[in-house]
N, C-alpha and C positions, 0 to 999 in steps of 0.2 A: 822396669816396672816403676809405677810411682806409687809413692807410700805419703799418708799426711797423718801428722801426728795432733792432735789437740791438747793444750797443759791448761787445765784447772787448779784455779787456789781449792786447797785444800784443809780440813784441821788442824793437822798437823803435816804439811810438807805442800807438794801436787798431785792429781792424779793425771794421768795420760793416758789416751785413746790412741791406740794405732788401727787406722784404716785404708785397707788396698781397695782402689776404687771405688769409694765410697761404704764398703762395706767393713766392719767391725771387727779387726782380728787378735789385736791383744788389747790388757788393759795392762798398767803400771799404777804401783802407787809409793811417793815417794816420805821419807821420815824425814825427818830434822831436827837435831838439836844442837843447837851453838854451831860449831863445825862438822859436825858428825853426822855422816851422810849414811843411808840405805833406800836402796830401791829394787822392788820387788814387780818382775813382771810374769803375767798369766798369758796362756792359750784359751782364747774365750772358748774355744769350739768344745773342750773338755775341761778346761778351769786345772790345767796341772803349770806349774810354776817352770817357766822357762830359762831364766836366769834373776840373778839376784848380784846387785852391783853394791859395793862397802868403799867408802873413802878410806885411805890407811891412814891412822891418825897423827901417825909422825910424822909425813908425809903430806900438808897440804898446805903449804905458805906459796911458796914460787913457782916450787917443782909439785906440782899438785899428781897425786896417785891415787891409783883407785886398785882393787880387787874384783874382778867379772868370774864369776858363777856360774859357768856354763856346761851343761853334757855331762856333767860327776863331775869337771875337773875345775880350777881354780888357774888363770891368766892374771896378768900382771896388765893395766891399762897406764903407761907410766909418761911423762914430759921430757920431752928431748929436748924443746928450748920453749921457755913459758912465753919469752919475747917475740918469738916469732911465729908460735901459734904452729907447733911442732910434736906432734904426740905420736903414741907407738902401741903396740900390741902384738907380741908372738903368741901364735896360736897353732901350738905343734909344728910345723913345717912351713907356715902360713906368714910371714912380715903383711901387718895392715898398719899402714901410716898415715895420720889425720893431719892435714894442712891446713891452716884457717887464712882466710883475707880479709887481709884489717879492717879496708876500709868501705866495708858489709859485713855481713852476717851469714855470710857462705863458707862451708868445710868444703873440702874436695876429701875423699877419701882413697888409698892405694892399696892393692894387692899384689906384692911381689914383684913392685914396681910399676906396676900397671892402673890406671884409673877406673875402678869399681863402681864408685856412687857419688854422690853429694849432695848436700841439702842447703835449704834457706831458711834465715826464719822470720816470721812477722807479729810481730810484738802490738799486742793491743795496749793504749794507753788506757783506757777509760771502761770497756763495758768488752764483752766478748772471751772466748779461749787466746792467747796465743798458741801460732798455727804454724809447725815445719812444716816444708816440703822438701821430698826426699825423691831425689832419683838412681835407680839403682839397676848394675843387673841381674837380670831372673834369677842367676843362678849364686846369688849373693842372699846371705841368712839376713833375712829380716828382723829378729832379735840380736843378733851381730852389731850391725849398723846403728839400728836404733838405741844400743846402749851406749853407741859412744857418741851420739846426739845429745843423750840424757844427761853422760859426763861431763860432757862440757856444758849444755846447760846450768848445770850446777855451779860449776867450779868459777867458769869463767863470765856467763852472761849471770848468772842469778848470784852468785858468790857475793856481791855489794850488800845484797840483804843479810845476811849473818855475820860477815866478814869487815862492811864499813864502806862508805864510796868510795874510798879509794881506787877500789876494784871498779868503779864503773868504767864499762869496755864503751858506754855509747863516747864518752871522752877519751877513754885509753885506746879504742884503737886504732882511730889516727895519728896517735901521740906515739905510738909503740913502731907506727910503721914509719914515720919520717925518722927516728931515731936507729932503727935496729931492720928496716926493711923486712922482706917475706920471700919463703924459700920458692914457694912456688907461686905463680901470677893464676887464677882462676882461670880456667878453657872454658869459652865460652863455646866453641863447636864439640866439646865432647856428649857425645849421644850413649847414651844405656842401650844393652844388646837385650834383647824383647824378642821372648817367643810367645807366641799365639797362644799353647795350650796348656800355660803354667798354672797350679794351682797351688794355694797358700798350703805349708808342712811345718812343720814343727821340727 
């Protein structure tokens, strides 16, 4: 399936639009202060809260961690290697491991070794939302994914804003790859498995 995300400035944080085909399916909306992160997303179809993601606060210089809120239960979104654009998530029985390429703006995402989804994103200078694009398959949670879109947004693309340019990745991440290289090279023939008669669930 393909999923696109839209991120708006916000009052206080962003808000974000997720939409399957054009159509409307969750909204998020994020908090910020100083380093201290929360983001809270909805099922538009009933307005009941899907999950809710917390930066840990001891936890976010190098090795950046996060807390995900999901189903009753509470996962660990944690940094395997910050250099190499390396992340993790057990989720009951489930390893999802987020690979990033330095030199764009593309995650690859894995399920029990296997490649699940992946996204791009394009960043408006001037006027407009910036816009992911997410590709995934059917049978992959669409709040799942999308909060570790979110996560890393935060942490690693938007993190210059709160954090100092240091953190800018459009510099760092050519800089990070010629020094520390990347675990995995992006697939550029990996295809998402799409069925005909999938409908958005919660």
């Amino acid at each position: 399936m393909k999923i696109t995300i839209e991120k708006r400035n916000a009052s206080i944080g962003y808000d974000f639009l997720v939409l399957e085909n054009t159509v409307p399916i969750l909204s998020a909306v994020s908090e910020k202060l100083f380093i201290f992160y929360k983001i809270s997303m909805w099922n538009i179809s009933d307005n009941k809260k899907s999950i809710t993601i917390k930066n840990k606060k001891l936890n976010f210089f190098f090795r950046p961690g996060y807390w995900v809120y999901y189903k009753g239960e509470k996962f660990e979104f944690k940094t395997i290697s910050y250099y190499k654009r390396h992340f993790q998530l057990e989720l009951n029985d489930e390893l999802y491991e987020i690979y990033g390429h330095h030199r764009s703006w593309k995650y690859s995402v894995f399920k029990n070794n296997e490649q699940v989804a992946w996204w791009d994103k394009q960043t408006q200078k001037h006027q407009g939302p910036d816009v992911f694009n997410l590709e995934m398959n059917d049978d992959c949670s669409i709040e799942l994914i999308t909060s570790f879109c979110l996560i890393l947004d935060d942490h690693i693309d938007m993190g210059m804003t709160y954090r100092g340019d240091f953190f800018n990745t459009d510099l760092s991440m050519n800089l990070d790859y010629k020094m520390y290289g990347e675990i995995k090279s992006f697939d550029e023939n990996w295809k998402a498995n799409i069925k005909t008669d999938r409908t958005f669930k919660q």
